[in-house]
KOLPA-871822 format. One record per atom (N, C-alpha, C): residue in three letters; chain; atom name; x, y, z. Coordinates in steps of 0.02 Angstrom, whole numbers. Layout:
! KOLPA-871822
   res   chain   atom        u        v        w
   ALA       A     CA        X        Y        Z
...
This chain:
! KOLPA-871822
   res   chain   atom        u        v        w
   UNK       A      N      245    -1025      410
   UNK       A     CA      181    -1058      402
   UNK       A      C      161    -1089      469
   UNK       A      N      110    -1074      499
   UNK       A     CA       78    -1113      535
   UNK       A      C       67    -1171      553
   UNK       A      N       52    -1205      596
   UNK       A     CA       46    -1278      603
   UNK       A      C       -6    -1307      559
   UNK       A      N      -69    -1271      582
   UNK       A     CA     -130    -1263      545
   UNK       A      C     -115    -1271      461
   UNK       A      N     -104    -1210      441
   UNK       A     CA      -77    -1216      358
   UNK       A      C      -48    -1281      330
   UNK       A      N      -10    -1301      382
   UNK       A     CA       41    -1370      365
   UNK       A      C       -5    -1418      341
   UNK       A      N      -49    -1440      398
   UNK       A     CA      -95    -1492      414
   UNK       A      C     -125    -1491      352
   UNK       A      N     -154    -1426      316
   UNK       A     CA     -214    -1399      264
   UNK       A      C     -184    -1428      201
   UNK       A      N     -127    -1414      201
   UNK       A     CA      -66    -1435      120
   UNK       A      C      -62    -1497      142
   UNK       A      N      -44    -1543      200
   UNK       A     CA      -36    -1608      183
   UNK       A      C      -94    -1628      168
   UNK       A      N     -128    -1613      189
   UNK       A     CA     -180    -1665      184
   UNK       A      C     -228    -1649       89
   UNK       A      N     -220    -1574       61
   UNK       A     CA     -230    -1587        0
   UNK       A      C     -177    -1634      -41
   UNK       A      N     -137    -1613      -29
   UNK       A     CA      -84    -1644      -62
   UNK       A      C      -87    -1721      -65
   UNK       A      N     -127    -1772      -18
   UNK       A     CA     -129    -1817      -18
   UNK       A      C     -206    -1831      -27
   UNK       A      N     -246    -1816      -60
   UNK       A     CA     -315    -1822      -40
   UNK       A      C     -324    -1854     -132
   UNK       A      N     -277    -1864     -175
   UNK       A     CA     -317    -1905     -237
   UNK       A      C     -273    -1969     -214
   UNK       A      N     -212    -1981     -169
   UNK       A     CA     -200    -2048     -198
   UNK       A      C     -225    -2101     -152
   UNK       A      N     -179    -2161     -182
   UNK       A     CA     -249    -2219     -178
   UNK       A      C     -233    -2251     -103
   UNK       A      N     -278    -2255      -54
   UNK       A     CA     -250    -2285       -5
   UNK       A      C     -287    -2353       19
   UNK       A      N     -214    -2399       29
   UNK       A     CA     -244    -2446       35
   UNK       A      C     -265    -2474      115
   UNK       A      N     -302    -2495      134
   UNK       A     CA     -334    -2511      186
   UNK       A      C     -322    -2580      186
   UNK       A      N     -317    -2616      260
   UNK       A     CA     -338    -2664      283
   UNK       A      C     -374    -2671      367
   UNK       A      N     -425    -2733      357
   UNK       A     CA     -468    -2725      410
   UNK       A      C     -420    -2743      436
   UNK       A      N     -424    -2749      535
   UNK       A     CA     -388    -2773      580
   UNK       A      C     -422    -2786      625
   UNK       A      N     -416    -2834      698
   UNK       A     CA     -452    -2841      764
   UNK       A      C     -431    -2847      809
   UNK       A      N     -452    -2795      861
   UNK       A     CA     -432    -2794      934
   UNK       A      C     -487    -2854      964
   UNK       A      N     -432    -2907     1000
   UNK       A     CA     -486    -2977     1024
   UNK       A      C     -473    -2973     1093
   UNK       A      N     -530    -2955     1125
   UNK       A     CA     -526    -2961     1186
   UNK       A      C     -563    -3036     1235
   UNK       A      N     -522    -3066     1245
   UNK       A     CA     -520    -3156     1260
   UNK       A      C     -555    -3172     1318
   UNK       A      N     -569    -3105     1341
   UNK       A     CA     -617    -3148     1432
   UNK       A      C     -673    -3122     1429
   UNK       A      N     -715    -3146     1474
   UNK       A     CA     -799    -3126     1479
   UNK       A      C     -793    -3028     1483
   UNK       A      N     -836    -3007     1457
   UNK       A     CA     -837    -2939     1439
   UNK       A      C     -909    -2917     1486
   UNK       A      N     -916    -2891     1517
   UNK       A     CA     -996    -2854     1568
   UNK       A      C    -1020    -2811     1548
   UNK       A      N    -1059    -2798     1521
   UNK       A     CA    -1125    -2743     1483
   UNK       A      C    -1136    -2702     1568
   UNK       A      N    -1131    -2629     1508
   UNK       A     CA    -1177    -2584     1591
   UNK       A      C    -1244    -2635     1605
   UNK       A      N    -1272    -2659     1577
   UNK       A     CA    -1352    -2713     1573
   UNK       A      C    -1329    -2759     1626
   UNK       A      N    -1269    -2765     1632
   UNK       A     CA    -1228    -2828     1679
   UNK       A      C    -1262    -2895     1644
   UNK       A      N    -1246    -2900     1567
   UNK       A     CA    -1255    -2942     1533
   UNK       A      C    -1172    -2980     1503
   UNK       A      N    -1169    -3021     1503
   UNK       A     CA    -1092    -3033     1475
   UNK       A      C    -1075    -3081     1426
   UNK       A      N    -1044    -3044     1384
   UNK       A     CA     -996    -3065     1319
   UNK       A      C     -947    -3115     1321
   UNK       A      N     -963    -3156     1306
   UNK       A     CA     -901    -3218     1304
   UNK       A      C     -825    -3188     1294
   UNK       A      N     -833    -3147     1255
   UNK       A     CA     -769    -3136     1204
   UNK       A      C     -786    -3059     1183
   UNK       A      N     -736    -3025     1158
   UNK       A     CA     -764    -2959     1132
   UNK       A      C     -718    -2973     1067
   UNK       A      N     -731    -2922     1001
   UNK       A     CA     -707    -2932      940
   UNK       A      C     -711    -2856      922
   UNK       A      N     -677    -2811      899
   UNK       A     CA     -676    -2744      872
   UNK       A      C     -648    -2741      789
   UNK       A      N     -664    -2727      768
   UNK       A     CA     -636    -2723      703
   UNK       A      C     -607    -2646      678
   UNK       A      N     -558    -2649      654
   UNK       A     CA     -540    -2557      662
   UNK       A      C     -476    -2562      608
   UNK       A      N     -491    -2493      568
   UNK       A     CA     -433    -2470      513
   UNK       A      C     -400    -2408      525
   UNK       A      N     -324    -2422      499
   UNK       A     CA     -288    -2366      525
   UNK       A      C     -274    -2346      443
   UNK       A      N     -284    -2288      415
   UNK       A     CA     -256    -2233      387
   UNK       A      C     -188    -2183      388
   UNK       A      N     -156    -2209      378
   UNK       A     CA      -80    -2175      392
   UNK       A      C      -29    -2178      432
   UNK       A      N        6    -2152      468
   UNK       A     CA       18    -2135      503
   UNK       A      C       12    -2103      563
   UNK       A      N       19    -2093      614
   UNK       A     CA        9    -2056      671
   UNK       A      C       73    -2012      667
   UNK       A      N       68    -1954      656
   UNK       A     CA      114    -1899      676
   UNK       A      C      165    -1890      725
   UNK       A      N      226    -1854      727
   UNK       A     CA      267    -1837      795
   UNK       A      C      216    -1802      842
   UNK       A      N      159    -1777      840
   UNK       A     CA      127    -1729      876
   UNK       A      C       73    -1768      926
   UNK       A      N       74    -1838      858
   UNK       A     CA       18    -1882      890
   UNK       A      C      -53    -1833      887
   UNK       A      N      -76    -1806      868
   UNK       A     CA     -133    -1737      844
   UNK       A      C     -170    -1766      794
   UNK       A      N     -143    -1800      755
   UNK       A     CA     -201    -1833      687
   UNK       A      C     -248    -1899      674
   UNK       A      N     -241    -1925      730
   UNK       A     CA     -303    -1981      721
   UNK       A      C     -376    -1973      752
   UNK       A      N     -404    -1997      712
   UNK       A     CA     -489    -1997      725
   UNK       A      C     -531    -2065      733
   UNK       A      N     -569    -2067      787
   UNK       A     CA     -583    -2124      806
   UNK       A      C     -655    -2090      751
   UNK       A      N     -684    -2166      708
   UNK       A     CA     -736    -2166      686
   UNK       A      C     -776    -2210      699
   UNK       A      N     -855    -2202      746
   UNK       A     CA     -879    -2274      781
   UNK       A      C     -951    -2269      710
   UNK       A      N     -947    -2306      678
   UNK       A     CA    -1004    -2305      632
   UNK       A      C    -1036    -2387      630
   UNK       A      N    -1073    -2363      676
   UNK       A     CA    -1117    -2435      690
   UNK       A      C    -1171    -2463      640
   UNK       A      N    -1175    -2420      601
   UNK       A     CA    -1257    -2424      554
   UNK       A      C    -1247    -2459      504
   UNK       A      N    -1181    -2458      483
   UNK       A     CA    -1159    -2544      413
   UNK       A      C    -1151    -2590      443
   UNK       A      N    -1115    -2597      517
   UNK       A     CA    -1099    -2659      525
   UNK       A      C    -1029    -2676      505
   UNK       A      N     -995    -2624      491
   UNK       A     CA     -932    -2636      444
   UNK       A      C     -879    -2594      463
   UNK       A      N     -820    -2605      473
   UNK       A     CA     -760    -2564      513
   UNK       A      C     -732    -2514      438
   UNK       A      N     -753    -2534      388
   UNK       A     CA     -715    -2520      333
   UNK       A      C     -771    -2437      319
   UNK       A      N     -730    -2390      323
   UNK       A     CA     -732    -2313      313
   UNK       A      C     -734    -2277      248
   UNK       A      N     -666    -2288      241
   UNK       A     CA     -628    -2272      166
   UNK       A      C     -585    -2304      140
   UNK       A      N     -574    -2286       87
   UNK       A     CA     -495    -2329       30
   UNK       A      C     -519    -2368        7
   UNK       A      N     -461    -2420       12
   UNK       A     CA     -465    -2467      -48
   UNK       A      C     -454    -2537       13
   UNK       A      N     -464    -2583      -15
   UNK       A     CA     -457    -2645        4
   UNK       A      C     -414    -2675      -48
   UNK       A      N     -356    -2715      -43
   UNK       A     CA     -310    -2725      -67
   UNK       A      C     -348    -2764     -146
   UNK       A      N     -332    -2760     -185
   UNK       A     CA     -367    -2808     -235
   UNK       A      C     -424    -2768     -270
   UNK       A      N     -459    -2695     -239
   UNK       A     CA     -523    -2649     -255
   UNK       A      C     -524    -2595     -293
   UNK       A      N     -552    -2600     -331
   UNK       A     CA     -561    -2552     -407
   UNK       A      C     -578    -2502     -367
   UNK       A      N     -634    -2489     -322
   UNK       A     CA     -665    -2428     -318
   UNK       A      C     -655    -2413     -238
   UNK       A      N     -669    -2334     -249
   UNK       A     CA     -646    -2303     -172
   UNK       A      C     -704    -2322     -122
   UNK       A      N     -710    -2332      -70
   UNK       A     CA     -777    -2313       -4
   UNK       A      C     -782    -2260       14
   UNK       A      N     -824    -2222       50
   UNK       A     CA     -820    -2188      109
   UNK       A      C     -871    -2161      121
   UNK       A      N     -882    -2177      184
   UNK       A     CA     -954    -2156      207
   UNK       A      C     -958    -2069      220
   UNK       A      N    -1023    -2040      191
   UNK       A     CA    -1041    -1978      192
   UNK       A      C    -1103    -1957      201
């Protein structure tokens, strides 16, 4: 089987159960400079990790979705009846 094939079965294989998410933040503590050469006191990122990262390191996806306002993608939030995910 292929690498490809592999990837295709894990990832059905894992695609009903429930995953739980938590938000997290990369804080970056010193003045931050806009290409505008405008500057940020402080910078704040908010970002969720989904799984694992592989031996291949091949499976993560950066997702920049600016239009909620919200770092949260998919899953569950610990304590959450219902799934997210933006589509």
């Amino acid at each position: 089987m292929n690498g490809l094939n592999k990837k295709v079965r894990d990832f059905r294989s894992n695609i009903n159960k429930k995953i739980i998410t938590e938000t997290k933040y990369f804080k970056y503590k010193k003045p931050f400079i806009l290409k505008s050469e405008a500057v940020l006191d402080y910078l704040e990122i908010a970002y969720e990790i989904y799984r694992k990262l592989n031996d291949e390191k091949d499976n993560a996806i950066s997702i920049c979705y600016a239009l909620t306002g919200d770092a949260h993608i998919a899953g569950y939030h610990e304590g959450a009846k219902k799934n997210r995910m933006v589509g």
